[in-house]
C-alpha positions in Angstrom: -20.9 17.3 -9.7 -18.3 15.7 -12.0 -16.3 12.2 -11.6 -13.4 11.9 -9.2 -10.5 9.5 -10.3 -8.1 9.5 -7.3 -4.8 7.3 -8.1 -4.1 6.5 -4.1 -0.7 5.3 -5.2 0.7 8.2 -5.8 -0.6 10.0 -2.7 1.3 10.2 0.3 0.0 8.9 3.7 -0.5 12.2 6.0 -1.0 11.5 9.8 -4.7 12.1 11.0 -4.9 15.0 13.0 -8.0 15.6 15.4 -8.0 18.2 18.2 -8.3 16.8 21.2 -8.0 13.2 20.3 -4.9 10.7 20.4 -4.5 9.9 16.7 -0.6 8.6 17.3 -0.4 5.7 14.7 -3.1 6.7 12.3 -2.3 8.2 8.9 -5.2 9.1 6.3 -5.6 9.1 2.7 -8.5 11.5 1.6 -10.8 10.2 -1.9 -13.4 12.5 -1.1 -14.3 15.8 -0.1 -17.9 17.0 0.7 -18.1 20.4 -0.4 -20.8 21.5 1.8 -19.6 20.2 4.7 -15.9 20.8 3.8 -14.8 17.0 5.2 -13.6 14.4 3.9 -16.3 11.9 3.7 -14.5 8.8 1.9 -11.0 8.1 3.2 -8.3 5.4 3.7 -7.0 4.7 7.0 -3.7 2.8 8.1 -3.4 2.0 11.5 0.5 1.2 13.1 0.6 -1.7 15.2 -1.2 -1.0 18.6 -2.7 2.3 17.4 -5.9 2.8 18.5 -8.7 5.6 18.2 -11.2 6.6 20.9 -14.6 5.7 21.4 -17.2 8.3 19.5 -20.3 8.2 17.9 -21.7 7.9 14.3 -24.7 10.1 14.2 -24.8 9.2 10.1 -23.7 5.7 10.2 -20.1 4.4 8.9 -19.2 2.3 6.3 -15.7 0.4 7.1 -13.8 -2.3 4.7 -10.6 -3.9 5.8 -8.1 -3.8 2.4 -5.3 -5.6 5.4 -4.3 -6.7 8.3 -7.0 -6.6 11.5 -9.0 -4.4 13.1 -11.6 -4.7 16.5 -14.3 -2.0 16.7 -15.6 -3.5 20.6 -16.8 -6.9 19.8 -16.5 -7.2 16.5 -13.0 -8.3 15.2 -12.9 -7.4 11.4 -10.1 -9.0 8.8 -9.2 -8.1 5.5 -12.1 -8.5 3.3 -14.3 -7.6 6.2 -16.7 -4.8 5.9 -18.9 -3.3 9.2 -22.1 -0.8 8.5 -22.2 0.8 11.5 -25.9 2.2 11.7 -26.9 5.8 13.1 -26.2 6.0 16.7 -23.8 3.4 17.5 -21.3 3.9 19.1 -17.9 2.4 19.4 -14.1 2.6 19.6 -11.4 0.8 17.2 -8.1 -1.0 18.0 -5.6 -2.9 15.8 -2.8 -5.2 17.3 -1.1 -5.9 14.1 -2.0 -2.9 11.8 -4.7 -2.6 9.2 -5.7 -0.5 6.2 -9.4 0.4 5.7 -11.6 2.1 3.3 -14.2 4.7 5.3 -17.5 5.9 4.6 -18.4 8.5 7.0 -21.0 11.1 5.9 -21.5 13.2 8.9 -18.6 14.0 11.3 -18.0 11.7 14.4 -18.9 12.9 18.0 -16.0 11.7 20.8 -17.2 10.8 23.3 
């Protein structure tokens, strides 16, 4: 395995596209590509105003930090600075009133539920 540099700034936000799941809003940066699993397990999200994605599970945990703006995943409402491990198992959907960007962690695909 070698270094990755990824210059985000010069990449261009690409809407996330999930069969069979209302993405509308939600646009993705990918950092990192797992080569085994062929996914993208480090990303950037940027949610529009009101965008929202559906309730799933992580069955490898999640890493989320809030670079801006606001985010709720259920109960927990998360602001920039804020960062959520979501452990193996939990469950939960995610909704931002106002718009947020976030830094993901995700090393095993989501299941929606």
């Amino acid at each position: 395995m070698t270094n990755q540099l990824v210059q985000t700034n010069s990449l261009n936000w690409q809407p996330l596209l999930e069969y069979g799941v209302n993405t509308s809003g939600i646009y993705c940066k990918v950092l990192r590509i797992d080569e085994v699993q062929q996914r993208a397990v480090s990303f950037l999200l940027k949610f529009d105003p009101g965008a929202s994605y559906a309730n799933h599970n992580h069955p490898a945990g999640e890493e989320v930090y809030v670079l801006e703006g606001e985010i709720r995943f259920n109960a927990d409402q998360l602001y920039a600075g804020d960062y959520l491990y979501t452990a193996p198992g939990n469950t939960h959907a995610a909704y931002s009133k106002t718009g947020c960007t976030l830094l993901f962690i995700v090393p095993e695909e989501v299941e929606i539920l």
